[in-house]
C-alpha positions in Angstrom: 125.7 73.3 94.0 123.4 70.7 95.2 125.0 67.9 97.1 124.5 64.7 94.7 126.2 67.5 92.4 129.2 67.9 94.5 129.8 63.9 94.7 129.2 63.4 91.0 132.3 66.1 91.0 134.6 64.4 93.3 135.4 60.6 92.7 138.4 58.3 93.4 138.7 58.6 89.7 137.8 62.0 88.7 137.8 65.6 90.3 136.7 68.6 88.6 134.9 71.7 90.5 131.3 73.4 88.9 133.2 76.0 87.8 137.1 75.3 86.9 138.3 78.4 87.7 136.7 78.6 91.5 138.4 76.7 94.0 136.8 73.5 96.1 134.7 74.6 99.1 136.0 72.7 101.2 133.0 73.2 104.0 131.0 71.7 102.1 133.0 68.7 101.1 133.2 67.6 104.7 129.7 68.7 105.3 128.5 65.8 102.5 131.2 63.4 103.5 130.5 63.9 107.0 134.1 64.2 107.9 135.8 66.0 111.1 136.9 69.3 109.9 140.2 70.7 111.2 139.4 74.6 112.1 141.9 77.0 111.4 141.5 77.7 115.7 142.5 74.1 115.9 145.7 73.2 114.7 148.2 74.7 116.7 146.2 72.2 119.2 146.7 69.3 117.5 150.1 70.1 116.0 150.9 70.2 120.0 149.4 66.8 120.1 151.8 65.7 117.8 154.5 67.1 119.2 153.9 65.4 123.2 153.0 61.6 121.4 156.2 61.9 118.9 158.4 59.6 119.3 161.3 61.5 117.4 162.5 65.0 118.5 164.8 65.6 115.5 163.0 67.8 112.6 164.5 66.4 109.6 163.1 67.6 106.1 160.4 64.7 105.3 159.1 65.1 108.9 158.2 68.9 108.8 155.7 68.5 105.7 153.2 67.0 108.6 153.6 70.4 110.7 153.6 72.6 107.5 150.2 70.8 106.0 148.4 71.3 109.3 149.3 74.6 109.5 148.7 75.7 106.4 145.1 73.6 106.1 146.2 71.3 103.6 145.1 68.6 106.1 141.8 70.1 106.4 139.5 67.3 108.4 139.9 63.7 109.7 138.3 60.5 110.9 139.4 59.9 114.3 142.8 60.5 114.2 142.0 61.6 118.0 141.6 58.0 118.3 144.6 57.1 116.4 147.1 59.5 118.7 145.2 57.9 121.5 147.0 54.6 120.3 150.1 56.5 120.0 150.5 57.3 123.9 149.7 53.9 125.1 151.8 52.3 122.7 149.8 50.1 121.1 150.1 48.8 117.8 149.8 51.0 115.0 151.1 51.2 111.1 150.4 53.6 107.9 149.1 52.6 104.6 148.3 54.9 101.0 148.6 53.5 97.7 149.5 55.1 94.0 147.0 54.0 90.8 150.0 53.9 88.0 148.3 55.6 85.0 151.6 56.7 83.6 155.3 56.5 83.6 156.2 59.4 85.4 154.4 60.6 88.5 153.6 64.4 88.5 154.5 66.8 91.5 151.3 66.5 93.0 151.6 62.9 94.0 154.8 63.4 95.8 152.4 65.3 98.4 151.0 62.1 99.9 154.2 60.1 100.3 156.1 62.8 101.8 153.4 63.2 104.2 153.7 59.6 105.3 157.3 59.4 104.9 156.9 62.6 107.4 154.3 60.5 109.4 156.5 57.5 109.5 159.7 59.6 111.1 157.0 61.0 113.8 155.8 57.9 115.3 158.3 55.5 114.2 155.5 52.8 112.7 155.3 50.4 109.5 153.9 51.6 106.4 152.3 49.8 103.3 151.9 51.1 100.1 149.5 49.6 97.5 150.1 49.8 94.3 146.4 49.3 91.9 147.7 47.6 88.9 144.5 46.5 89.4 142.8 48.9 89.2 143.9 51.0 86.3 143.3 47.4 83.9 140.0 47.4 85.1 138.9 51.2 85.2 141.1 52.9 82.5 141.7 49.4 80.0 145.3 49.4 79.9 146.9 46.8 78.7 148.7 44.6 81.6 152.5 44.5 79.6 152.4 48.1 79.6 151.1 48.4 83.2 153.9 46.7 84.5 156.7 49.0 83.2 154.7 51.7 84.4 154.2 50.3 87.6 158.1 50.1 88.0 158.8 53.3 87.1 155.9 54.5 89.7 157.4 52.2 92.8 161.1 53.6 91.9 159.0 57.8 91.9 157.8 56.6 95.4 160.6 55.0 97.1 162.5 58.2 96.0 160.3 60.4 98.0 162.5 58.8 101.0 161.0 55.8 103.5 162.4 53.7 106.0 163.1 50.5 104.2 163.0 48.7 107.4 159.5 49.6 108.4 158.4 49.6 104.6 156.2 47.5 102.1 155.1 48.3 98.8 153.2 45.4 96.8 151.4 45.1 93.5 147.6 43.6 93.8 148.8 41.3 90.9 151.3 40.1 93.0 150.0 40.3 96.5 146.4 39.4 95.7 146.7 36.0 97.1 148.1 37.1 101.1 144.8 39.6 101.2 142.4 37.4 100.0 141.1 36.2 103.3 140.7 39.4 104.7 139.2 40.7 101.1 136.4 37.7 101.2 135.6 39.2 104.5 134.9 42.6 102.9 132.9 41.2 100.0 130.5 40.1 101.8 129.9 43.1 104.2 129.4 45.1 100.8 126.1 44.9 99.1 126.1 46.1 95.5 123.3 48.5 96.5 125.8 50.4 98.6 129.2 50.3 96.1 127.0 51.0 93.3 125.6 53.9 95.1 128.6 55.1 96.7 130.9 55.6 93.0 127.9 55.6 91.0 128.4 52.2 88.8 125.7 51.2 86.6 124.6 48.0 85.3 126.9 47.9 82.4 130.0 48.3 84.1 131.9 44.5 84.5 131.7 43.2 87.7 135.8 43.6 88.7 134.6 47.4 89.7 132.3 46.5 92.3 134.4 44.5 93.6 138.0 46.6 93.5 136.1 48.5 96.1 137.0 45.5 98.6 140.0 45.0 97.3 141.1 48.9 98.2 140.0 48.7 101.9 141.3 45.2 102.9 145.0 47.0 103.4 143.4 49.1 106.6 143.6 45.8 108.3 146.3 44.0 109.5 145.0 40.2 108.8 145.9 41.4 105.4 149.8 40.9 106.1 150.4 38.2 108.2 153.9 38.2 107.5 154.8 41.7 107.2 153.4 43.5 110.5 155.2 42.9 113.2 152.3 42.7 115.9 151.3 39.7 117.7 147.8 41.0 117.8 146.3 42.0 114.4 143.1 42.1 115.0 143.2 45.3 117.0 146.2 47.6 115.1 145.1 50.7 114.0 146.0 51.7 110.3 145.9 55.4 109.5 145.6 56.7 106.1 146.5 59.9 104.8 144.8 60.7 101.1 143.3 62.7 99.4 139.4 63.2 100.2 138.4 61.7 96.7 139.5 58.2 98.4 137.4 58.7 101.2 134.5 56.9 100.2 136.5 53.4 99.9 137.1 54.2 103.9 133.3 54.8 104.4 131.9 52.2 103.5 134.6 50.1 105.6 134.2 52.0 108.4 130.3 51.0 108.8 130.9 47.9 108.6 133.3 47.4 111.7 131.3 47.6 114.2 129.3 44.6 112.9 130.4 41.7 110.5 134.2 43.0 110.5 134.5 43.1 114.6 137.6 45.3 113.4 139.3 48.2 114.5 138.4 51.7 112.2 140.4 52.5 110.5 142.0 56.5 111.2 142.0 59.2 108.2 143.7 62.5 107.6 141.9 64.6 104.4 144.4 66.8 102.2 143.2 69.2 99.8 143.8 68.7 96.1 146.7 70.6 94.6 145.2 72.4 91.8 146.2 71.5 88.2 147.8 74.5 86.6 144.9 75.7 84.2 142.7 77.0 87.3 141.9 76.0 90.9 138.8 74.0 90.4 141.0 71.5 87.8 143.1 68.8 89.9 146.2 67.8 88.0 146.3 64.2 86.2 149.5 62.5 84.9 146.6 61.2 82.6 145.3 63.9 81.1 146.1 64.4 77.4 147.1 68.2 77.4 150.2 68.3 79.8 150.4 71.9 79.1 148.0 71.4 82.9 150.5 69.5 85.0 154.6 69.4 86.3 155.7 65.9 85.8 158.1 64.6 87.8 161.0 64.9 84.5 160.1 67.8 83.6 163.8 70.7 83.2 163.4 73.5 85.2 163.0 75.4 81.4 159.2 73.4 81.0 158.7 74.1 84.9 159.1 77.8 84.4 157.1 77.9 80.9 154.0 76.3 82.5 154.1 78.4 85.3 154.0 81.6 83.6 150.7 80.0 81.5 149.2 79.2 84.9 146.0 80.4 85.9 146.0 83.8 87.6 144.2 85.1 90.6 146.1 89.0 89.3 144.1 91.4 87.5 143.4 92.4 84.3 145.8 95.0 84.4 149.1 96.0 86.6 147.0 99.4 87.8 143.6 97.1 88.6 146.1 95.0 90.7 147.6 97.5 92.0 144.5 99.4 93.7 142.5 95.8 94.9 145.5 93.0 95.0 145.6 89.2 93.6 142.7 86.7 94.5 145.2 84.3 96.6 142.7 81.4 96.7 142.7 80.8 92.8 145.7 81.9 92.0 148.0 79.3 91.0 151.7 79.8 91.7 150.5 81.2 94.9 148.5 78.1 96.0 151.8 75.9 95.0 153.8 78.2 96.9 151.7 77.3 100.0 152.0 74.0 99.4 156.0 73.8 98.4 157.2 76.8 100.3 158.4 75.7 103.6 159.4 78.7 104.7 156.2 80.5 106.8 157.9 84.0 107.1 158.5 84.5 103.3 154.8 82.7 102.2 153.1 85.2 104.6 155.3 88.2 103.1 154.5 87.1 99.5 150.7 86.2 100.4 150.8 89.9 102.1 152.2 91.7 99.3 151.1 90.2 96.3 147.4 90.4 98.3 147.9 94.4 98.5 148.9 94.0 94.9 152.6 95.5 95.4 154.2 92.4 93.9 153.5 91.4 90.2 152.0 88.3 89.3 155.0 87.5 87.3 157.2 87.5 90.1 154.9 84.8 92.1 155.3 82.8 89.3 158.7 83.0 89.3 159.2 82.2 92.7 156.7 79.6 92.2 159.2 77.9 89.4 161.9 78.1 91.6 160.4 76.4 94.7 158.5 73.6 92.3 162.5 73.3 90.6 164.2 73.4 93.6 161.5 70.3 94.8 162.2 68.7 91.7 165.8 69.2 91.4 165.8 66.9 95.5 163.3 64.6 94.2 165.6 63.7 91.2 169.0 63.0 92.9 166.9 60.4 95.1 165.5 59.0 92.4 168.8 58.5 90.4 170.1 56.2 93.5 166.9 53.8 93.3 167.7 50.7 91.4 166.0 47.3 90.4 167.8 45.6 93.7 166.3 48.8 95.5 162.8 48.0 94.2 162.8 44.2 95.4 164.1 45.4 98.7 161.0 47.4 99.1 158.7 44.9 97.5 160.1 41.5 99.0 158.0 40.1 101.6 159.4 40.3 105.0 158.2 41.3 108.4 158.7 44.7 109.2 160.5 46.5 112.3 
């Protein structure tokens, strides 16, 4: 696949591999983005890192998701976060920030995996996070009508506080509503970004209205701290570092803010971590989509553990054709579905590496992955849910009311 290929296929807005039933190369993701690459030699390393500059010593569930996607290469490259644990040691100023795009009412499992790995981010170093929520975005890009967006964007805020912050150290705003406390900072960005370069970056074209190219702006202004003056609790904004853990798809909005520091923004770059897509259940090269059409391809968030274990067993299998095939050469692990959920749900590294072992050698079925796959996915599901069931309207202004931070 030729590079301008490859980007065409990965976009803030859409993700979908050559060939859906081939996993991502991932090498050559970084190799066009031109991202740090975490080697598979490297990550005890850094997970070591992480342990000396922690400021918390307790494991607690939320905080072993960091550990567990470094280890397993779900974090898979960075933009100097070398820089950012730098920060950490000499105690200077530091917060988080990721955002959610509400394109339905209920989340589906794969977006838990970002906000667990801040909420596990946040426990580690003990720093503010801010969470942007693109009402925005999803008026302008997908057309959805603004009455309807804002139900949805409730329901997404009450999925995300349930994932289990410290509401202390934590902000989640609506562009809507926030719009007006960025704008400074946002004006700044405008007019470091020429339309040559956003309309090159996510391919717009002339016909596309003009709120596009400038949403683009409107994305990066939360990696500063100008952009909440009265939520960030440092004296000195102009030199916090923000790191932001995404998905690589959100890169580019990061780019293009990066190259511009140096120069017109005299700001601090901001620090990335890359995760891998979680792969929609139809094959590997598919990522999953609350907004997709045919939900037969995705676990929402309220879905029984009857529809979890239905769509598992209709996932896409890396087994063989038939039980003897399997038998004699074992299961393709990288595109096999319940397998690659297992490495991302599965906490437990003795039993993944049994299971990856066996079902590998082909002397476990692919039935019974799946089955432990449903369990794992339902057992996630099952936590997520009490959580959610204890987040009310006064819960949601807590979150959202503007305050300055711990």
């Amino acid at each position: 696949m030729r590079r301008s290929q490859l980007h065409r296929c990965i976009t803030p807005w859409s993700v979908t591999s050559e060939n859906q039933t081939t996993s991502f190369d991932y090498s050559r993701v970084v190799a066009q983005f031109k991202s740090q690459q975490i080697l598979q030699q490297d990550r005890q390393e850094l997970l070591d890192r992480i342990e000396t500059v922690s400021k918390k010593s307790d494991q607690q569930h939320q905080q072993s998701f960091l550990k567990h996607f470094l280890r397993r290469g779900i974090i898979f490259s960075h933009r100097d976060f070398g820089d950012f644990l730098n920060d950490q040691e000499k105690s200077r100023p530091a917060y988080l920030y990721t955002g959610r795009g509400p394109s339905a009412s209920s989340m589906h499992i794969g977006h838990l995996l970002p906000f667990y790995l801040c909420s596990s981010l946040q426990q580690t170093f003990d720093i503010p996070l801010v969470i942007q929520v693109t009402d925005d975005e999803k008026f302008l890009f997908r057309d959805i009508n603004l009455d309807k967006l804002d139900k949805m964007t409730t329901e997404n805020i009450k999925d995300i506080i349930a994932c289990g912050f410290d509401q202390d150290k934590t902000f989640i705003f609506r562009n809507t509503q926030y719009f007006g406390e960025m704008y400074m900072t946002i004006l700044q960005i405008q007019r470091c970004f020429s339309t040559n370069a956003v309309q090159k970056t996510f391919g717009f074209s002339g016909t596309d209205c003009v709120g596009k190219l400038s949403f683009a702006a409107t994305q990066a202004a939360p990696c500063f701290a100008s952009s909440f003056p009265k939520v960030l609790p440092f004296a000195d904004r102009s030199n916090a570092r923000c790191l932001i853990p995404c998905a690589i798809d959100q890169d580019p909005f990061f780019v293009l803010t990066r190259n511009n520091c140096c120069g017109p923004l005299k700001k601090s770059k901001p620090s990335l971590l890359h995760t891998t897509f979680l792969p929609g259940l139809k094959g590997p090269g598919v990522k999953m989509s609350s907004s997709d059409k045919d939900l037969s391809n995705v676990i929402l968030l309220t879905d029984d553990e009857a529809a979890v274990k239905k769509k598992m067993r209709s996932a896409f299998s890396g087994g063989r054709a038939t039980l003897k095939e399997l038998q004699e050469k074992g299961a393709d692990l990288e595109v096999d579905t319940a397998y690659q959920y297992l490495r991302y749900f599965l906490l437990d590294q003795q039993e993944f590496e049994e299971i990856g072992k066996e079902y590998g050698s082909g002397k476990i079925s692919t039935g019974a992955v799946k089955d432990r796959a449903a369990e794992v996915v339902n057992s996630v599901l099952k936590t997520f849910r009490e959580k959610r069931s204890a987040v009310t309207d006064e819960t949601v202004k807590s979150f959202c009311e503007k305050r300055m931070l711990k």
